[in-house]
C-alpha positions in Angstrom: 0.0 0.0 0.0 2.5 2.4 0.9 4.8 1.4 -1.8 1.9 2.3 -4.7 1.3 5.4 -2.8 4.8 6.5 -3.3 4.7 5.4 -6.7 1.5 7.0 -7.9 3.0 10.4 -6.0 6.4 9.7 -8.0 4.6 10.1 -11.2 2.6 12.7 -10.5 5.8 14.4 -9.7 7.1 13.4 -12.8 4.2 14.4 -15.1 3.9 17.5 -14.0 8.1 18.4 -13.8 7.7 17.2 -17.7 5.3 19.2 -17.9 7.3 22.4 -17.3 9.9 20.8 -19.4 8.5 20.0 -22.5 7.5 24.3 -22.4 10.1 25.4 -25.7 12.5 27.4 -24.0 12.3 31.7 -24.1 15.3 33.6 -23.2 13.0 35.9 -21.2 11.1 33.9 -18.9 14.6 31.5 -18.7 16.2 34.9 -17.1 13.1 35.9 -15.2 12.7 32.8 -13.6 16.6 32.3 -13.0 16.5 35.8 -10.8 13.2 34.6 -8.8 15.1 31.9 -7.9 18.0 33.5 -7.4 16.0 35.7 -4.9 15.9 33.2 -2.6 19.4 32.7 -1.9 19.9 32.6 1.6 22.6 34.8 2.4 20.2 37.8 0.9 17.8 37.4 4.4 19.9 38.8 7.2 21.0 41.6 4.6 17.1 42.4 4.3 16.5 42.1 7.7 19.7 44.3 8.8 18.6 46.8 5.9 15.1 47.0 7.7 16.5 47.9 10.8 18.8 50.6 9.8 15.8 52.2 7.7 14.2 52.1 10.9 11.2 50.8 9.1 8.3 50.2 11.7 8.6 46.6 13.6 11.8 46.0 12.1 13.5 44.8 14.9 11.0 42.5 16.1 10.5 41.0 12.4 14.2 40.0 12.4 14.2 38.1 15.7 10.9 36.4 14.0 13.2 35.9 11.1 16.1 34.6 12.4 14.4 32.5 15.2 12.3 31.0 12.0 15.5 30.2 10.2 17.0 28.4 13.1 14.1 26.0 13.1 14.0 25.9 9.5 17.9 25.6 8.3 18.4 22.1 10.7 15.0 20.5 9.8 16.0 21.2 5.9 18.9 20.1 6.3 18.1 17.0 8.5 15.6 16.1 6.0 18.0 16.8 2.5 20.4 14.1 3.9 17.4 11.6 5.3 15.6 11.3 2.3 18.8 12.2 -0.5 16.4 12.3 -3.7 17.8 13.0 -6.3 17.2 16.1 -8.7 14.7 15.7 -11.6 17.2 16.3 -14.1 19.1 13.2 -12.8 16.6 10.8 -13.1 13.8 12.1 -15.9 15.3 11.4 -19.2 15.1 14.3 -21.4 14.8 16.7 -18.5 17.8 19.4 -18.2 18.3 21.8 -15.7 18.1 25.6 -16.1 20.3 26.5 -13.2 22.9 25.2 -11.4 21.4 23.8 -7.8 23.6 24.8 -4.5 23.7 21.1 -3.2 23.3 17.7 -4.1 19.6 16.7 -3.2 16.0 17.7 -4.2 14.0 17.1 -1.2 12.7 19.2 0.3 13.2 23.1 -1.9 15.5 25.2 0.8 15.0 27.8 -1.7 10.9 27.7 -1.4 11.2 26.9 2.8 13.0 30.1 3.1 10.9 32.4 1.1 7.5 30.8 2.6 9.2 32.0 5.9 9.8 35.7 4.4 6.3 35.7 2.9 4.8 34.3 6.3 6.5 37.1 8.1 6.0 39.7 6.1 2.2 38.7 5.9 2.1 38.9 9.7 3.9 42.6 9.9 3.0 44.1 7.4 -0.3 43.2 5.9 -0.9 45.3 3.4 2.0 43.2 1.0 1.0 39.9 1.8 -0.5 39.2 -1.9 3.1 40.9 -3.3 5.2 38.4 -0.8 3.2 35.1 -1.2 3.2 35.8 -4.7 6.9 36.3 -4.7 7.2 33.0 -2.6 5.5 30.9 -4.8 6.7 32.3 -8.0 10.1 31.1 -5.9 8.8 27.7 -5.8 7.5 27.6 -9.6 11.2 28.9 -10.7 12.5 25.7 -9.0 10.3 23.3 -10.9 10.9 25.2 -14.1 14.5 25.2 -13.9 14.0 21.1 -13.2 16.2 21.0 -9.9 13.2 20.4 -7.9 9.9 18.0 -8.4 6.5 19.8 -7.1 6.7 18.1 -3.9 9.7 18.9 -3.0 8.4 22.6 -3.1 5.2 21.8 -1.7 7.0 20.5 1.6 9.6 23.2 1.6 6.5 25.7 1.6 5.4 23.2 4.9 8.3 23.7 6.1 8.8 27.1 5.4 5.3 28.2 6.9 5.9 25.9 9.8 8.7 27.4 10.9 7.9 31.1 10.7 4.4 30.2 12.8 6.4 28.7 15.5 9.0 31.8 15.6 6.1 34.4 15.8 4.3 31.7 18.6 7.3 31.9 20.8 8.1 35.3 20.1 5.2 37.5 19.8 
């Protein structure tokens, strides 16, 4: 039973990875969606949480301890999980399939890239609610950008949004 439910969940992966795929390649939605992705690297957060602060934009403060409290929940369980479950990237294992980008580790599950910016978006969405359309837009046009540059499958991006979520609701739950 389990076996065929990870099978049936394995193609549906893969159907809808091919999906994105088999689209005929555009130079300008290539580069757009390599600098959405690209705007989840993680070393850009604790710039855009320092540049808050010395803006002195309201709540700033308290959104970076949310923020950075988030990410240490977040960072272990991604990483705990990346070397658990060591899937390998859709370009590895669909024939045909060729990545876009160049991914910053060896393993697709779960998208670190979509976890952080679900945490960003789940923040920003608490503090400031009048961008909360702009930054879960943002977040899962991150998490599209990974499937269309084929270094993650959709659930690798759906749990990272889990995950991502997760940990910014337990941050604010401790902290605020």
């Amino acid at each position: 039973m389990i076996h065929t439910l990870i099978s049936c969940w394995n193609e549906w992966d893969a159907s809808l990875l091919a999906r994105f795929s088999e689209s005929r390649r555009r130079r300008g939605i290539d580069l757009f969606m390599y600098w959405v992705s690209r705007s989840a690297d993680g070393h850009i957060y604790p710039l855009v949480g320092l540049l808050m602060i010395a803006l002195d934009v309201p709540h700033a403060a308290a959104f970076a301890g949310c923020m950075t409290l988030a990410f240490v929940f977040e960072l272990p369980l991604y990483k705990i999980l990346k070397n658990t479950v060591r899937r390998d990237r859709p370009f590895e294992v669909i024939v045909g399939v060729t990545k876009r980008i160049e991914p910053p580790d060896r393993f697709s599950f779960p998208s670190g890239h979509t976890a952080g910016a679900f945490v960003v978006a789940a923040l920003v969405a608490s503090f400031y609610p009048s961008l909360i359309l702009p930054a879960y837009l943002w977040a899962s046009s991150v998490g599209v950008s990974r499937v269309y540059n084929a270094v993650h499958f959709p659930s690798d991006v759906l749990v990272g949004m889990l995950l991502g979520l997760g940990s910014a609701w337990l941050a604010m739950a401790i902290l605020m």
